[in-house]
Every structure is written in structure tokens, then in C-alpha cells.
C-alpha positions as CSV (number, residue, x, y, z in Angstrom):
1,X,-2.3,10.6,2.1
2,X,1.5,11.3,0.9
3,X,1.8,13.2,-2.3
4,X,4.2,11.5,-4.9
5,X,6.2,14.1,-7.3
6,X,7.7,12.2,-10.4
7,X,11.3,13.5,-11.2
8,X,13.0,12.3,-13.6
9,X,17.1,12.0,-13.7
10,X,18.5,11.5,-16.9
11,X,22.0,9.7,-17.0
12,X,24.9,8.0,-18.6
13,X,26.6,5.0,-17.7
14,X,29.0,3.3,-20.3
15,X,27.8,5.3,-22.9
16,X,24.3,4.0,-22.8
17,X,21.5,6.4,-21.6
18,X,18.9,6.2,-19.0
19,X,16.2,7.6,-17.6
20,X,15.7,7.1,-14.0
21,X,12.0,7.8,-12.4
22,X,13.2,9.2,-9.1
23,X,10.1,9.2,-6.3
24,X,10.0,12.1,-4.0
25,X,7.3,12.3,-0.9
26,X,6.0,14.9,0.5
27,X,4.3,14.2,3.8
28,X,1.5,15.4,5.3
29,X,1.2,17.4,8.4
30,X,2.3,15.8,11.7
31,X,-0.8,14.0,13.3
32,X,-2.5,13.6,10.0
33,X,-4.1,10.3,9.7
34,X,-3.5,8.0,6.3
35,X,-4.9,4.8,6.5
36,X,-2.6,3.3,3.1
37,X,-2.8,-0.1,4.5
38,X,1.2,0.2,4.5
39,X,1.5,0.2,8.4
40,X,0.7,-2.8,10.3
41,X,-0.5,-0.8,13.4
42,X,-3.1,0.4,11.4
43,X,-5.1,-2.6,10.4
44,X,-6.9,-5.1,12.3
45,X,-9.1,-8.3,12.1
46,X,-12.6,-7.4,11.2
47,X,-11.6,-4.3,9.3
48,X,-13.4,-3.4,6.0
49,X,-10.0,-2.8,2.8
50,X,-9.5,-2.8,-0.6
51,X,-6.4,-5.3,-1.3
52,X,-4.9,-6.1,-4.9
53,X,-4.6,-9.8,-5.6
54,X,-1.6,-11.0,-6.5
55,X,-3.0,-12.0,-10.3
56,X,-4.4,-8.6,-10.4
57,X,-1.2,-6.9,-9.7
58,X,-0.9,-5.6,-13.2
59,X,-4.2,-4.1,-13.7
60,X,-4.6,-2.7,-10.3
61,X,-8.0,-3.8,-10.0
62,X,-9.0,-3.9,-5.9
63,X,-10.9,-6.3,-4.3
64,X,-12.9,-5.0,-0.8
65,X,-13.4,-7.7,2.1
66,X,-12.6,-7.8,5.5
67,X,-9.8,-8.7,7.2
68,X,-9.7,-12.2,8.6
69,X,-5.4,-12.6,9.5
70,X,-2.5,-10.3,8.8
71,X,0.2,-11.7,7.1
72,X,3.0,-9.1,7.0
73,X,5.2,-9.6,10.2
74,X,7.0,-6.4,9.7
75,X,5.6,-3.2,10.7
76,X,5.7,-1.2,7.5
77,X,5.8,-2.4,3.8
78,X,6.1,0.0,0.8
79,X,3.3,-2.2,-1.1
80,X,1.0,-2.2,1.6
81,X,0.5,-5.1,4.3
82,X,-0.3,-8.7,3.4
83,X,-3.5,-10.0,4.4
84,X,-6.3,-12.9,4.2
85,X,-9.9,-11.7,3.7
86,X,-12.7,-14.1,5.7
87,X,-13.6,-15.3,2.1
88,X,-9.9,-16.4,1.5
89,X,-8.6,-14.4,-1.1
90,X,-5.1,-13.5,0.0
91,X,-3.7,-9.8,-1.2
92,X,-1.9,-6.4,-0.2
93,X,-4.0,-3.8,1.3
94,X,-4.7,-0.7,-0.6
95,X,-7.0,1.0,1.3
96,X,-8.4,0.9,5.0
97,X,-12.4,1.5,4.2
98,X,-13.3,1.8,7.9
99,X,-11.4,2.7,10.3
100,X,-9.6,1.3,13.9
101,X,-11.8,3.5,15.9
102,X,-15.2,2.4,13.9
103,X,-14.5,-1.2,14.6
């Protein structure tokens, strides 16, 4: 799993002050394994996640199912990939809770 450090930037623009939450990853060794659910390549039909529901996207409360159809056409997405669970609850996958090589 990638590491986040917070840093925060604090700035001026037209005389009105911000603060900016910068995010800065620190990744893990190469070959490491991290099964975020925000590569496509890493989940499959039949697979055992955690997704957030759209509704529940405020709370963060996670919702485990298995994977029925992928949603997300692009290979990688920051929020985690897009997918239907064989019960038909539709969310973004948090968490890969087995893996490609168990299934």
C-alpha cells in the first residue's frame, strides 16, 4: 500500500489566503503487490472487494461482494475501479479481499 504524507502549502492570491492540502506518495518497493482496487489489471469477475456505494461516499462505509462486471474502461483510476457486485449494487473498489491468484 502507498503511504500518503499530508503537506500543507499555505498561499496568497488576491489578497485572500488559502491553504492548499498538497498529497505526496511514497511508493513501495518495486515488485510489491497492492491490491487498492485502483488498477484494472488487478481485478477480475468472481473476485471477493470492499466497494463504497455511491450514497455512501460521504461516510466511507464499504460494502464486500463479489465482482460480477467491471465498469471502469480505463486502466487506472485514482478512486478505485468501477464495478457491479452479483447482488447488483454498483460502487468503486476499495479493497481486493482475495486475490487474482486465489481465484
Amino acid at each position: 500500500m502507498a503511504l500518503t504524507t499530508r503537506i500543507y502549502r499555505i498561499g496568497a492570491i488576491n489578497d485572500i489566503l488559502f491553504l492548499e492540502n498538497l498529497h505526496i506518495f511514497n511508493w513501495k518497493k518495486k515488485g510489491a503487490i497492492d491490491m487498492n482496487g485502483q488498477n484494472r489489471k488487478d481485478i477480475r469477475s468472481g473476485l471477493e472487494v470492499e466497494i463504497v456505494l455511491k450514497k455512501d461516499q460521504r461516510s466511507g462505509k464499504r460494502t464486500r461482494g463479489v465482482v460480477k462486471d467491471i465498469l471502469t474502461n480505463s486502466s487506472f483510476h485514482p478512486h478505485g475501479i468501477k464495478v457491479r457486485l452479483q447482488d447488483g449494487q454498483v460502487g468503486r473498489v476499495q479493497e481486493i479481499i482475495t486475490s487474482n491468484k486465489e481465484s
